[in-house]
N, CA, C and O atoms as CSV, one atom per row, in Angstrom:
chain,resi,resn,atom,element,x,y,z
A,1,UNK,N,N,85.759,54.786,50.291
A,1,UNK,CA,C,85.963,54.176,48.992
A,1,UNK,C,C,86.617,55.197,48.070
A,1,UNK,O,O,86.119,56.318,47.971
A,2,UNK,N,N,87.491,54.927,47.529
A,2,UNK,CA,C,88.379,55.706,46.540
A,2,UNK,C,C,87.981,55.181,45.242
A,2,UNK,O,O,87.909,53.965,45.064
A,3,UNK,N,N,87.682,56.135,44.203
A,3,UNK,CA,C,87.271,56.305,42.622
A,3,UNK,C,C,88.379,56.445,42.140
A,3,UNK,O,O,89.171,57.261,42.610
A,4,UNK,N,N,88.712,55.547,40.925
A,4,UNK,CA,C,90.098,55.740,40.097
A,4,UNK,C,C,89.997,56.320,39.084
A,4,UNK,O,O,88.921,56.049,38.551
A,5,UNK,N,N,90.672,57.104,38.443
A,5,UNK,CA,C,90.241,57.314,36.838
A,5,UNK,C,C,89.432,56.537,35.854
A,5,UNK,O,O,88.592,56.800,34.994
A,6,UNK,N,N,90.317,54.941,36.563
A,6,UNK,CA,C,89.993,53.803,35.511
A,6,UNK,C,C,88.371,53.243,35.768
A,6,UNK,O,O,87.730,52.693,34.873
A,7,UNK,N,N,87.782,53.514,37.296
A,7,UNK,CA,C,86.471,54.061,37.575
A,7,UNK,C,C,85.766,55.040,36.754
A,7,UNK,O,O,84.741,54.828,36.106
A,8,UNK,N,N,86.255,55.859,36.822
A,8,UNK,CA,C,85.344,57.150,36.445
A,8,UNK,C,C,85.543,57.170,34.595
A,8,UNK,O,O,84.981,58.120,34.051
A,9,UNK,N,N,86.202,56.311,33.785
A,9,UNK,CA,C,86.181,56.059,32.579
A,9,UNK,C,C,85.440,55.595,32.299
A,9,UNK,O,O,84.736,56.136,31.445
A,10,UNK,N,N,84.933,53.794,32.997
A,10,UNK,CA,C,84.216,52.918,32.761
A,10,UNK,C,C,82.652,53.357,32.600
A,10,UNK,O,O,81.686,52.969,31.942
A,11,UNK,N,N,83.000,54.639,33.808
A,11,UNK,CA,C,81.389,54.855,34.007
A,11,UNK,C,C,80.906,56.357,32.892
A,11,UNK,O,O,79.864,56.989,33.068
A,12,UNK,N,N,81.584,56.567,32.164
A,12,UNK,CA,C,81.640,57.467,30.859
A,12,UNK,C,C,80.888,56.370,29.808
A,12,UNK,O,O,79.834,56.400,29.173
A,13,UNK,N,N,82.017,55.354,29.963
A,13,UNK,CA,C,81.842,54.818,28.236
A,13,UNK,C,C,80.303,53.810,29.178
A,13,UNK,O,O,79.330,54.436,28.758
A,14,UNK,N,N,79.937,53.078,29.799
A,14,UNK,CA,C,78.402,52.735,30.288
A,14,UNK,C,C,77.316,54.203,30.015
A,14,UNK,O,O,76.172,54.146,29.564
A,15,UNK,N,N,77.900,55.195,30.342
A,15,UNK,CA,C,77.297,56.445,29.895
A,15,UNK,C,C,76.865,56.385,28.540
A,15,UNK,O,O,75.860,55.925,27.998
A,16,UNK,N,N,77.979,57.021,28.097
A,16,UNK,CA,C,77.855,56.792,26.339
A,16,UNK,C,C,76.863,55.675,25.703
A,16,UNK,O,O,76.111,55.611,24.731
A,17,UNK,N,N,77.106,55.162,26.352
A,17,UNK,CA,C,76.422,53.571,25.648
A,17,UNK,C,C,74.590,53.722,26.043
A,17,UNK,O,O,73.674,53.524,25.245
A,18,UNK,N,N,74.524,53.935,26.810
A,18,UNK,CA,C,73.163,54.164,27.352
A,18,UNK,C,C,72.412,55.318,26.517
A,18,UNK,O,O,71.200,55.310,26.300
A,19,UNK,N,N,73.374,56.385,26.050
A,19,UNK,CA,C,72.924,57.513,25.482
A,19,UNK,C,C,72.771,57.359,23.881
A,19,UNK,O,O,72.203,58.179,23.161
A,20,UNK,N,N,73.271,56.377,23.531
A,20,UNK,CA,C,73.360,56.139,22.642
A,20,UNK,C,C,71.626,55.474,21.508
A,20,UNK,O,O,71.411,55.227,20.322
A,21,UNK,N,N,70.944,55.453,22.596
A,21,UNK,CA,C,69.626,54.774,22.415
A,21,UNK,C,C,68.577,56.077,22.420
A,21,UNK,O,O,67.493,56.137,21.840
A,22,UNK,N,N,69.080,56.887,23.069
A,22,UNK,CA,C,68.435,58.370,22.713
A,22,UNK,C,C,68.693,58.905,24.032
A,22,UNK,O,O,69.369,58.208,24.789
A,23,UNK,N,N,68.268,60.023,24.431
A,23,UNK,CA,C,68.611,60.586,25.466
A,23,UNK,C,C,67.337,61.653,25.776
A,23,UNK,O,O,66.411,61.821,24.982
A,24,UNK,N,N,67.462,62.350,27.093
A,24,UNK,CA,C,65.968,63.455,26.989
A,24,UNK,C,C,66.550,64.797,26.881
A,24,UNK,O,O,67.501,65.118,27.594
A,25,UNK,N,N,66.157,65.401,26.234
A,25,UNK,CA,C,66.637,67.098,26.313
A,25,UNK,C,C,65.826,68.050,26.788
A,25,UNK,O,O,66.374,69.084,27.172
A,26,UNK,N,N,64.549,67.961,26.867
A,26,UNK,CA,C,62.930,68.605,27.203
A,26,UNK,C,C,62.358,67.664,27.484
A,26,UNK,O,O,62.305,66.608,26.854
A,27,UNK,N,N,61.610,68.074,28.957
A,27,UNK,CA,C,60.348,67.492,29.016
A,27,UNK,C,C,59.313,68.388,29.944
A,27,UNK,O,O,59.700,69.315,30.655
A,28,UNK,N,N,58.179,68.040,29.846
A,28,UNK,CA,C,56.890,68.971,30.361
A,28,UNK,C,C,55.593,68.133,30.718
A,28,UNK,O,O,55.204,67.087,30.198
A,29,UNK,N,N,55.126,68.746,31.569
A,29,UNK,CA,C,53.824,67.960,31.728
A,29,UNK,C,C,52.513,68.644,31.032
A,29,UNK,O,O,52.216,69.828,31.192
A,30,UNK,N,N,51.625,67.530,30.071
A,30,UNK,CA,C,50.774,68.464,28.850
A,30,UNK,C,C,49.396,68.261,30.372
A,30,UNK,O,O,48.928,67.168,30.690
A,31,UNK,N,N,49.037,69.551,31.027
A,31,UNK,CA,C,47.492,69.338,31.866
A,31,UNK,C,C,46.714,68.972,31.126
A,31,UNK,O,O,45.984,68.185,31.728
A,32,UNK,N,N,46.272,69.129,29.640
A,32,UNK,CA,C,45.151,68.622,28.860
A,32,UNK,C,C,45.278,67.313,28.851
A,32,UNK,O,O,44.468,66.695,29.542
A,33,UNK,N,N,46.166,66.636,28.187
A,33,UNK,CA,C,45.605,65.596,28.301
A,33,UNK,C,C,46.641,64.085,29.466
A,33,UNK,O,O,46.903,62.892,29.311
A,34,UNK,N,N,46.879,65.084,30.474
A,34,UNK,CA,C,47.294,64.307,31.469
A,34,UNK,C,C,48.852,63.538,31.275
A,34,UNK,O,O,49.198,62.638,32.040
A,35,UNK,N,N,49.608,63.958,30.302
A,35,UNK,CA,C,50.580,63.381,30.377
A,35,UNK,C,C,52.097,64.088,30.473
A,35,UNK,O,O,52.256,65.309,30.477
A,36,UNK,N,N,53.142,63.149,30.546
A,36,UNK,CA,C,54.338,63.819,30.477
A,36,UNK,C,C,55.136,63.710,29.469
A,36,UNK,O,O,56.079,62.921,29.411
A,37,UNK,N,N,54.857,64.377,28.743
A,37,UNK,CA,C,55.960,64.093,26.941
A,37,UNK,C,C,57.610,64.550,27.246
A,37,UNK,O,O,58.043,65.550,27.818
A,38,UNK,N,N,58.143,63.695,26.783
A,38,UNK,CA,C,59.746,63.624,26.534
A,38,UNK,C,C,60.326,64.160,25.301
A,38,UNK,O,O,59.737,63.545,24.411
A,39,UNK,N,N,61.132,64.943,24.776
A,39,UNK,CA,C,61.667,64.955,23.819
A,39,UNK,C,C,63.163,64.598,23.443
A,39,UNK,O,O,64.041,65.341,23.880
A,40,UNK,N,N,63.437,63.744,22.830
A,40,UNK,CA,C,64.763,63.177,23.065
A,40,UNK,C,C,65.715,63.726,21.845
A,40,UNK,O,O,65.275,64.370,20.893
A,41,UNK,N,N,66.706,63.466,21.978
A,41,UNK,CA,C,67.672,64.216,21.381
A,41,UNK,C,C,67.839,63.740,19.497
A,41,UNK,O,O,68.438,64.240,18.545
A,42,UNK,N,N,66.870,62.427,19.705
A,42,UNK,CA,C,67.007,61.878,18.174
A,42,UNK,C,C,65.551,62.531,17.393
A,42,UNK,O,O,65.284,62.009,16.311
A,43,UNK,N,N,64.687,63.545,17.849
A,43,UNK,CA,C,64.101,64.015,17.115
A,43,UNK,C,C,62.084,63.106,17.939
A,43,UNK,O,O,60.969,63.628,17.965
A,44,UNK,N,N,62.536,61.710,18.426
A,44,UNK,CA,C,61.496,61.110,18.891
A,44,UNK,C,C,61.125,61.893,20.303
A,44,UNK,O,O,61.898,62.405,21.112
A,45,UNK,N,N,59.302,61.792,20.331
A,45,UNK,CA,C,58.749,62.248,21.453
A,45,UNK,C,C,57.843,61.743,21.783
A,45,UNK,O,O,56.763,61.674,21.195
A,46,UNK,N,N,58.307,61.081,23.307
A,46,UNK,CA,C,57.092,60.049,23.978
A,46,UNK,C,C,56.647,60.516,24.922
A,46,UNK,O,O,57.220,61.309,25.670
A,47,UNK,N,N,55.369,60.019,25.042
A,47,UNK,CA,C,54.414,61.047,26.403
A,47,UNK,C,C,54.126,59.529,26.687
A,47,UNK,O,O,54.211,58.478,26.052
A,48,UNK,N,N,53.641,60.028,28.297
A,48,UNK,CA,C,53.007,58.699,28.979
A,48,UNK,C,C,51.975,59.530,30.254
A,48,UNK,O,O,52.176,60.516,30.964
A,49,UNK,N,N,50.910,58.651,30.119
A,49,UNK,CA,C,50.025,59.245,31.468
A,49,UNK,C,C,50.777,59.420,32.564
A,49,UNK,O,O,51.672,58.575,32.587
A,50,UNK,N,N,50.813,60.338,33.721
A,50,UNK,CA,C,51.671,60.189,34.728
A,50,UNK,C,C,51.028,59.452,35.650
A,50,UNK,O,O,51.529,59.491,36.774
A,51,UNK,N,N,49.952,58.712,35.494
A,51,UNK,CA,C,49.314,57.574,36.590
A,51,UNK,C,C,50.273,56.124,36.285
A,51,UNK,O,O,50.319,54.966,36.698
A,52,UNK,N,N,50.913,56.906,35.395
A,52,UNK,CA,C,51.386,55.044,35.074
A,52,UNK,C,C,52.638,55.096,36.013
A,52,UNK,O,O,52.931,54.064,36.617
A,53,UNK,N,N,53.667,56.621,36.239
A,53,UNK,CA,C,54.707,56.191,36.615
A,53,UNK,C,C,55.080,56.793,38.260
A,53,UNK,O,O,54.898,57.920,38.720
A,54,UNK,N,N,55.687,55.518,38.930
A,54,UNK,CA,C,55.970,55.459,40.207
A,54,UNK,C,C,55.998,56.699,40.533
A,54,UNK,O,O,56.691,57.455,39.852
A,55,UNK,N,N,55.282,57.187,41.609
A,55,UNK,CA,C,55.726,58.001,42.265
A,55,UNK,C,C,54.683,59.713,41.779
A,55,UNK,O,O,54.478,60.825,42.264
A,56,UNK,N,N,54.303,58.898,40.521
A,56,UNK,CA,C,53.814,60.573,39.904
A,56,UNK,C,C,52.130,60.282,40.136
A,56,UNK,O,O,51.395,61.246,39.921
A,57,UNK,N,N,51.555,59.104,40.527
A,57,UNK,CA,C,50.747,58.473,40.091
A,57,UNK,C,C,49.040,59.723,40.764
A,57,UNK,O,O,47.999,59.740,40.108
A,58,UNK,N,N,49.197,60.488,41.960
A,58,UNK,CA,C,48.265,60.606,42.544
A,58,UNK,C,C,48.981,62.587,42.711
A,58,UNK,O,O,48.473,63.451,43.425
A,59,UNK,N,N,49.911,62.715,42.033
A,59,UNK,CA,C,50.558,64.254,41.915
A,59,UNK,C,C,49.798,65.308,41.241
A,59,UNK,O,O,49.241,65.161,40.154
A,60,UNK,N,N,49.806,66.599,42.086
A,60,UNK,CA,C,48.844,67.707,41.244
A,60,UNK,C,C,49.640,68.149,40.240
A,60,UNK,O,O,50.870,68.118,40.277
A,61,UNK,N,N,48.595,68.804,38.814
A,61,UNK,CA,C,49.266,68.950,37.868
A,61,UNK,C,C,50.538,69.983,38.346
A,61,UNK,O,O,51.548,70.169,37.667
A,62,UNK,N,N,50.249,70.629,39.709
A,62,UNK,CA,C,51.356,72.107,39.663
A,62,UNK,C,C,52.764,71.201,39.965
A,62,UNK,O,O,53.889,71.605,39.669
A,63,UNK,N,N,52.498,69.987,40.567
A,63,UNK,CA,C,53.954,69.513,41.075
A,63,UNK,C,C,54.447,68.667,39.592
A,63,UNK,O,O,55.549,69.021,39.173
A,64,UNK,N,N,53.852,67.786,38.925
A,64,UNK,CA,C,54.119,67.538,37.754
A,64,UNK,C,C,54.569,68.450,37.058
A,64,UNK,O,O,55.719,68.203,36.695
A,65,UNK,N,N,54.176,69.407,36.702
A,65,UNK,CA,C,54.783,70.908,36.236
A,65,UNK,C,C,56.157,70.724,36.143
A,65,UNK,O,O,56.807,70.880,35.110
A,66,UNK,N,N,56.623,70.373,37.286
A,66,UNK,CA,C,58.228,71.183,37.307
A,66,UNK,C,C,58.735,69.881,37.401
A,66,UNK,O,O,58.725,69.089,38.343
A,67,UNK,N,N,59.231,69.786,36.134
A,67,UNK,CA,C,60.104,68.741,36.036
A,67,UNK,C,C,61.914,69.007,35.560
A,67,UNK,O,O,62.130,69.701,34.565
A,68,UNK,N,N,62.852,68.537,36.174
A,68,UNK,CA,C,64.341,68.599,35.682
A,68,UNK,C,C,64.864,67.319,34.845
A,68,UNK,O,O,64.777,66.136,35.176
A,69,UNK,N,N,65.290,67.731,33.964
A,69,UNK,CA,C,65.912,66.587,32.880
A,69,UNK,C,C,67.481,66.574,33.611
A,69,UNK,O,O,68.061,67.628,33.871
A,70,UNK,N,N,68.081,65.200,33.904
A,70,UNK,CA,C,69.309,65.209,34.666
A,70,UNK,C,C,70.425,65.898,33.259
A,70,UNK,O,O,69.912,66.046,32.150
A,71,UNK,N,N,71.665,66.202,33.445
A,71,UNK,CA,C,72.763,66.739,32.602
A,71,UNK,C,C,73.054,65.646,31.778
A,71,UNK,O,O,73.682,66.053,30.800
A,72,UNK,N,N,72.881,64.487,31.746
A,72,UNK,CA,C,72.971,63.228,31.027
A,72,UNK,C,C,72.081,63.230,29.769
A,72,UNK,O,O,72.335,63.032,28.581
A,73,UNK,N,N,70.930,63.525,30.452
A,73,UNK,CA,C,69.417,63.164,29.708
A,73,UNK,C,C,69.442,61.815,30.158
A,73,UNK,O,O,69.158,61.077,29.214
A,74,UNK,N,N,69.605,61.350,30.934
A,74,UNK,CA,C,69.451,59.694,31.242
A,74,UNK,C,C,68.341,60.220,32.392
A,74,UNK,O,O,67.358,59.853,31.749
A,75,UNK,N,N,68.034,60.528,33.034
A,75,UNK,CA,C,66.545,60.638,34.243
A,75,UNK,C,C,66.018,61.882,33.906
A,75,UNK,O,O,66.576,62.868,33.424
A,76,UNK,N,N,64.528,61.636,34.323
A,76,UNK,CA,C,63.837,63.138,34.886
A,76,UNK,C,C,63.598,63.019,36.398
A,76,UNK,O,O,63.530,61.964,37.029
A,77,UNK,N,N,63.469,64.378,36.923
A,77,UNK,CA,C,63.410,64.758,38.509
A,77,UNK,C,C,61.995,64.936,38.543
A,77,UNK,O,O,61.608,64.750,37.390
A,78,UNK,N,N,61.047,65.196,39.269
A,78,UNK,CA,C,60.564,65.846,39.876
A,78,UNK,C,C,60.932,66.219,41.681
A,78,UNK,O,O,61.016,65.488,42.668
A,79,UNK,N,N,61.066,67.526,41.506
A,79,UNK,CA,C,61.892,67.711,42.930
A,79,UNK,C,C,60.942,67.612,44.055
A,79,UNK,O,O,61.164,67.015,45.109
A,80,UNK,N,N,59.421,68.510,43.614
A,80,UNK,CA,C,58.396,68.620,45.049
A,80,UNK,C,C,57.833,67.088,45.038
A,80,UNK,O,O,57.351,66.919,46.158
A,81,UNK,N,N,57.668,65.801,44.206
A,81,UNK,CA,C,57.560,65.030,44.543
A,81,UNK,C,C,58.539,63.830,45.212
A,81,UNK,O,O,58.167,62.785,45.746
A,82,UNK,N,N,59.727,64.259,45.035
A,82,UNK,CA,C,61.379,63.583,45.080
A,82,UNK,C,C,60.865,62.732,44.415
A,82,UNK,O,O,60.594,61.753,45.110
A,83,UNK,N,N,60.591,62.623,43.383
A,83,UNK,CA,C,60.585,61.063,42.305
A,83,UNK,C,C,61.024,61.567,40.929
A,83,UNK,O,O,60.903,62.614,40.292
A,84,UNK,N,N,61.758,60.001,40.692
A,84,UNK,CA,C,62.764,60.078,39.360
A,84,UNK,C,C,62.224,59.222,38.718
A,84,UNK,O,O,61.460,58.413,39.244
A,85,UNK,N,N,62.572,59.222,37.166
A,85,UNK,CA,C,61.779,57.844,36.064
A,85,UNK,C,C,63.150,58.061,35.266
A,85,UNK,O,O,63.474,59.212,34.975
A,86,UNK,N,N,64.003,56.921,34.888
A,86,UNK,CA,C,64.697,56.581,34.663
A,86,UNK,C,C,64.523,56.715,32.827
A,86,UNK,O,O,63.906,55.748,32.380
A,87,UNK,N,N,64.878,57.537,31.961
A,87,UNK,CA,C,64.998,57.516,30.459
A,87,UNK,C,C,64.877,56.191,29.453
A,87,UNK,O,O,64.033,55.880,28.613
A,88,UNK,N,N,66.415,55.390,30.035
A,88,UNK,CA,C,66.177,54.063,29.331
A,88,UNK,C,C,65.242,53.007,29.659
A,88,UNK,O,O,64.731,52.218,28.864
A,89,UNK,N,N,65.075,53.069,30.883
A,89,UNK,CA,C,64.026,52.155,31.660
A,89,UNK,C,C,62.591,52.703,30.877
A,89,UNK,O,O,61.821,51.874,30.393
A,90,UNK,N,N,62.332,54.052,30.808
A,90,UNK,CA,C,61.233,54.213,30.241
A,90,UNK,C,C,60.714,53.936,28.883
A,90,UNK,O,O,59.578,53.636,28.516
A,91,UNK,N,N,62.041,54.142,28.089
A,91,UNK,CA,C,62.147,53.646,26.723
A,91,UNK,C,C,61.716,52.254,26.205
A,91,UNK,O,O,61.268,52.047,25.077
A,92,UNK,N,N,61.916,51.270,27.228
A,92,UNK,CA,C,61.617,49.782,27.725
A,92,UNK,C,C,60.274,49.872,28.095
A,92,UNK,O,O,59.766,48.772,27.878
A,93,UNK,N,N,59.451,50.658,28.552
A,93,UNK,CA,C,58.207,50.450,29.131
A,93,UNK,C,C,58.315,50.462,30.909
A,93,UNK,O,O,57.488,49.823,31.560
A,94,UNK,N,N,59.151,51.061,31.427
A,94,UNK,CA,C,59.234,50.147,32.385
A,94,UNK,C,C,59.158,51.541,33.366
A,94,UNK,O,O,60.017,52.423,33.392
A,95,UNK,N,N,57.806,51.499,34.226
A,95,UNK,CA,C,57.749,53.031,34.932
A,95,UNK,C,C,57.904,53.131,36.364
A,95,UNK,O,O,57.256,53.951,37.014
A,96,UNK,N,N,58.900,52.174,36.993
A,96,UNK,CA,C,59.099,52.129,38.070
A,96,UNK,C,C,59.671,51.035,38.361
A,96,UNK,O,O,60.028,50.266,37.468
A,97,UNK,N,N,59.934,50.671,40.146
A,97,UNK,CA,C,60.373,49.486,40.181
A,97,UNK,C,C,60.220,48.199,39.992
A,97,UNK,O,O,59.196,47.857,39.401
A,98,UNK,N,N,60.899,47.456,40.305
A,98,UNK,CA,C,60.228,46.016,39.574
A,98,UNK,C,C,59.046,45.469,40.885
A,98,UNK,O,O,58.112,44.732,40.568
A,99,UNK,N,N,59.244,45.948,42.386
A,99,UNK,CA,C,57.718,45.740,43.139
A,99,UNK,C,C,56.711,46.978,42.360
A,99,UNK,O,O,55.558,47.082,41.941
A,100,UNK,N,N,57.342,47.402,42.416
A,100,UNK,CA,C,56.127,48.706,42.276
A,100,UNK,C,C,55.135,48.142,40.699
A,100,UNK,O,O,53.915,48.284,40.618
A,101,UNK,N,N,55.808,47.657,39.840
A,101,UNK,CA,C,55.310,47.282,38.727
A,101,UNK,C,C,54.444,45.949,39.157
A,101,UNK,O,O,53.222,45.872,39.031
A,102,UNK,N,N,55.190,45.036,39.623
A,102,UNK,CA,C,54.477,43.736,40.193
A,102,UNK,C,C,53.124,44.174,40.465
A,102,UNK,O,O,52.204,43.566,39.919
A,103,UNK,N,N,52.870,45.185,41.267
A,103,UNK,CA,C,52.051,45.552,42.468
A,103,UNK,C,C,51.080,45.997,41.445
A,103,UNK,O,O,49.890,45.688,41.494
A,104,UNK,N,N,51.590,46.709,40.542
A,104,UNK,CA,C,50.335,47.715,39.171
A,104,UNK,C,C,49.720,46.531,38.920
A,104,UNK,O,O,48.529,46.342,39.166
A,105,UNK,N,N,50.579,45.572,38.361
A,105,UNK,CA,C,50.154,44.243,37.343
A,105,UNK,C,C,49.111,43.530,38.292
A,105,UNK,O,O,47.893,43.668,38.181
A,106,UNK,N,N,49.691,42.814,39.160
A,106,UNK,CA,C,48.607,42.727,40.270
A,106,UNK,C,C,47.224,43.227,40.441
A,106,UNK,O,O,46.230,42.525,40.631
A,107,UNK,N,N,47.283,44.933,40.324
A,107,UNK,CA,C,46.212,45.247,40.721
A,107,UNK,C,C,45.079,45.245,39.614
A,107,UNK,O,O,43.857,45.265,39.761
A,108,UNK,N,N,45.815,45.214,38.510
A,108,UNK,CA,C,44.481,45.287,36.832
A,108,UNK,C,C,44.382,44.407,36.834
A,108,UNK,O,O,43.228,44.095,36.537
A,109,UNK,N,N,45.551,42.898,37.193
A,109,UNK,CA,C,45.180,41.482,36.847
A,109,UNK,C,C,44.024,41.248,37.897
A,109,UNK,O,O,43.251,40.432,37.395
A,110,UNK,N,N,43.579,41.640,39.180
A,110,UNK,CA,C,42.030,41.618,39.731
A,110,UNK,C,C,41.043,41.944,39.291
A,110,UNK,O,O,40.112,41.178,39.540
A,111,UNK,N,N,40.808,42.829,38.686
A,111,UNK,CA,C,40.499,43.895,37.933
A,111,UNK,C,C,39.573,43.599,37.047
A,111,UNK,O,O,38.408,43.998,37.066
A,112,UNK,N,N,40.154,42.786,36.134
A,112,UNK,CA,C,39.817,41.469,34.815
A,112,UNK,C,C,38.151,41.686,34.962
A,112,UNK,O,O,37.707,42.070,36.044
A,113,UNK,N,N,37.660,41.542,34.342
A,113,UNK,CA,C,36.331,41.798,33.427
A,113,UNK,C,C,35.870,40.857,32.762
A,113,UNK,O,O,35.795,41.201,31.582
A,114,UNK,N,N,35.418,39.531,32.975
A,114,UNK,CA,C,34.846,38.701,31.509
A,114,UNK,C,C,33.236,38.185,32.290
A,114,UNK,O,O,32.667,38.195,33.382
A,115,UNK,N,N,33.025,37.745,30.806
A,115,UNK,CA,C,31.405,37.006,31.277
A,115,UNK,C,C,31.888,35.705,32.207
A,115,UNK,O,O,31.328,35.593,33.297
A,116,UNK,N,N,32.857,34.754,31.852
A,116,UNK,CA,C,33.424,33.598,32.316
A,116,UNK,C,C,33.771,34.413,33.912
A,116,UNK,O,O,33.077,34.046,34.860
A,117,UNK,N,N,34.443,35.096,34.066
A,117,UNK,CA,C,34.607,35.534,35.789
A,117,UNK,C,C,33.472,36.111,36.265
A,117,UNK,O,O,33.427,36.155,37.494
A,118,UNK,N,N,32.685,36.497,35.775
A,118,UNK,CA,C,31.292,37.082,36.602
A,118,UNK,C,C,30.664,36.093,36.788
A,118,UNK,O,O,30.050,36.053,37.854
A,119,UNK,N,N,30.543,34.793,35.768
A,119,UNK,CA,C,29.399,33.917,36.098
A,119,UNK,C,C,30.061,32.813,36.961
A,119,UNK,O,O,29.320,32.081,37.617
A,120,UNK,N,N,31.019,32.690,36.993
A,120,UNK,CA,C,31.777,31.839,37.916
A,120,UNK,C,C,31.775,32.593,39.517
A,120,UNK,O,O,31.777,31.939,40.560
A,121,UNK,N,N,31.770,34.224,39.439
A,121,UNK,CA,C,31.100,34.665,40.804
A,121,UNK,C,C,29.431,34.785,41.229
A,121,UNK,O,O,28.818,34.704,42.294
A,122,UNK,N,N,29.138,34.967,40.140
A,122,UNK,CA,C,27.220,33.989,40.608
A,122,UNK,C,C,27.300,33.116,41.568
A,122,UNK,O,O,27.084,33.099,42.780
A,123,UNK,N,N,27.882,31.945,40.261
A,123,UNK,CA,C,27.953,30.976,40.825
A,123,UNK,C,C,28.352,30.255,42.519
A,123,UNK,O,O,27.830,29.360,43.184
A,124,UNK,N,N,29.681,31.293,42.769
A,124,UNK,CA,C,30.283,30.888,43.716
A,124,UNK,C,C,29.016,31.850,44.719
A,124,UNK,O,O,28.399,31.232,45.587
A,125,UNK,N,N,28.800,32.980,44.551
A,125,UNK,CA,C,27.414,33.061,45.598
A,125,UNK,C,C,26.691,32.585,45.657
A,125,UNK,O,O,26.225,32.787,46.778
A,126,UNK,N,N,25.704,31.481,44.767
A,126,UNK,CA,C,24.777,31.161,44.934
A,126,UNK,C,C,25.093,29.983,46.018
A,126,UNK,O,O,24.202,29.778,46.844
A,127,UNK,N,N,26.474,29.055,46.108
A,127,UNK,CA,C,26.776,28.216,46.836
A,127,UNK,C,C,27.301,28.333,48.008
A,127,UNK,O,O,27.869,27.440,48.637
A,128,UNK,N,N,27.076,29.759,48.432
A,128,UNK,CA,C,27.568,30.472,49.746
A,128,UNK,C,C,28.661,31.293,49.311
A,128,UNK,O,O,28.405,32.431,49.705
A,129,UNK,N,N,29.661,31.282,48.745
A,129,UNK,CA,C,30.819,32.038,48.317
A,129,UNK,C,C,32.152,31.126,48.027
A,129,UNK,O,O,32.237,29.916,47.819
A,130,UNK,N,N,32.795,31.775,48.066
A,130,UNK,CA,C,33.918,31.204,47.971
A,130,UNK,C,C,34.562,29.880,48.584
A,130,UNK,O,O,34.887,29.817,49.769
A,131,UNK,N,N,34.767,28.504,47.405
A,131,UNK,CA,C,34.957,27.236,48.393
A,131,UNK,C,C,35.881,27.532,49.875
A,131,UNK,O,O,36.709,28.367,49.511
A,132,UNK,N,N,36.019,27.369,50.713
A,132,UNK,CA,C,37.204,27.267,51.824
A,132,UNK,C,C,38.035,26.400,51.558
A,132,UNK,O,O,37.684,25.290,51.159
A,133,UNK,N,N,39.759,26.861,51.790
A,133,UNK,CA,C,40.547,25.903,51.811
A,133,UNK,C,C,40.434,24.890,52.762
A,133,UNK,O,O,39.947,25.151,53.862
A,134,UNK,N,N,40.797,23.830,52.500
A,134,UNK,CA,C,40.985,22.672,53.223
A,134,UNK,C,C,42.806,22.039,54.052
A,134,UNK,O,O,44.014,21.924,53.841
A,135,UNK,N,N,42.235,21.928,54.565
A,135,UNK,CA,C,44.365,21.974,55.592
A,135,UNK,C,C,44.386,20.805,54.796
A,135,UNK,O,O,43.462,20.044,54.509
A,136,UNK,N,N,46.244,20.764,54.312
A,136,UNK,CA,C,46.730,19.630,53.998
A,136,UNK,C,C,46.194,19.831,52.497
A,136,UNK,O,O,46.623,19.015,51.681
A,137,UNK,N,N,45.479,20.626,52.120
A,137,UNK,CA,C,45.225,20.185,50.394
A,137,UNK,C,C,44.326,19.706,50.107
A,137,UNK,O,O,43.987,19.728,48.924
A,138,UNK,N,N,43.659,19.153,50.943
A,138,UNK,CA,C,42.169,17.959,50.789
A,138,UNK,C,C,42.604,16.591,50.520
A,138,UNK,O,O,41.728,15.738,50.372
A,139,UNK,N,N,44.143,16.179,50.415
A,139,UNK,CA,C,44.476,14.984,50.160
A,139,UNK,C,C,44.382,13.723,51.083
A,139,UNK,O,O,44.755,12.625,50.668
């Protein structure tokens, strides 16, 4: 595949444009209180637990440690984990892929906590457990 100028322009000004929302210039991992703060080039600085984002989720603080901000400021590296978190994506909330996120959401939406779901699992023990599906639907 051959790159044209008129390639390698397009993908400047998509650059630009992306950077334009802020960018990262520093970042570090704080061991106290478990997170990874960003400092971006507009003066704003966001930290996020690193359990939240792909890839960092189960990492010792020494590999969190060493983090590379790409020449863009559009990603951070971590190299001993090979995992990247994407700047604008993070800016969005968004700390990984779209399974990998599914999969988080998933796992707190089980998770769920109310008096209404506990007593509805009483319930379903006291009647043996859980109804069984029926083939066809029960129709």
């Amino acid at each position: 595949m051959t790159v044209t100028e008129q390639d390698v322009q397009q993908s400047e000004k998509r650059m630009a444009a992306l950077r334009e929302n802020g960018f990262a210039v520093s970042a570090r991992y704080d061991r106290r209180s478990g997170r990874v703060v960003v400092n971006l080039n507009t003066g704003v600085q966001i930290a996020f637990p690193s359990r939240l984002a792909e890839g960092l989720a189960d990492a010792s603080p020494a590999d969190l440690a060493e983090i590379k901000v790409s020449p863009a400021g559009l990603g951070l590296h971590w190299p001993k984990l090979d995992a990247d978190v994407y700047v604008p994506a993070l800016l969005q909330g968004v700390f990984g892929s779209k399974r990998w996120m599914a999969a988080q959401l998933g796992a707190t939406g089980g998770q769920a906590r109310s008096h209404a779901k506990a007593a509805a699992a009483r319930e379903n023990g006291r009647k043996g457990g859980r109804p069984r599906k029926v083939a066809g639907g029960g129709l």
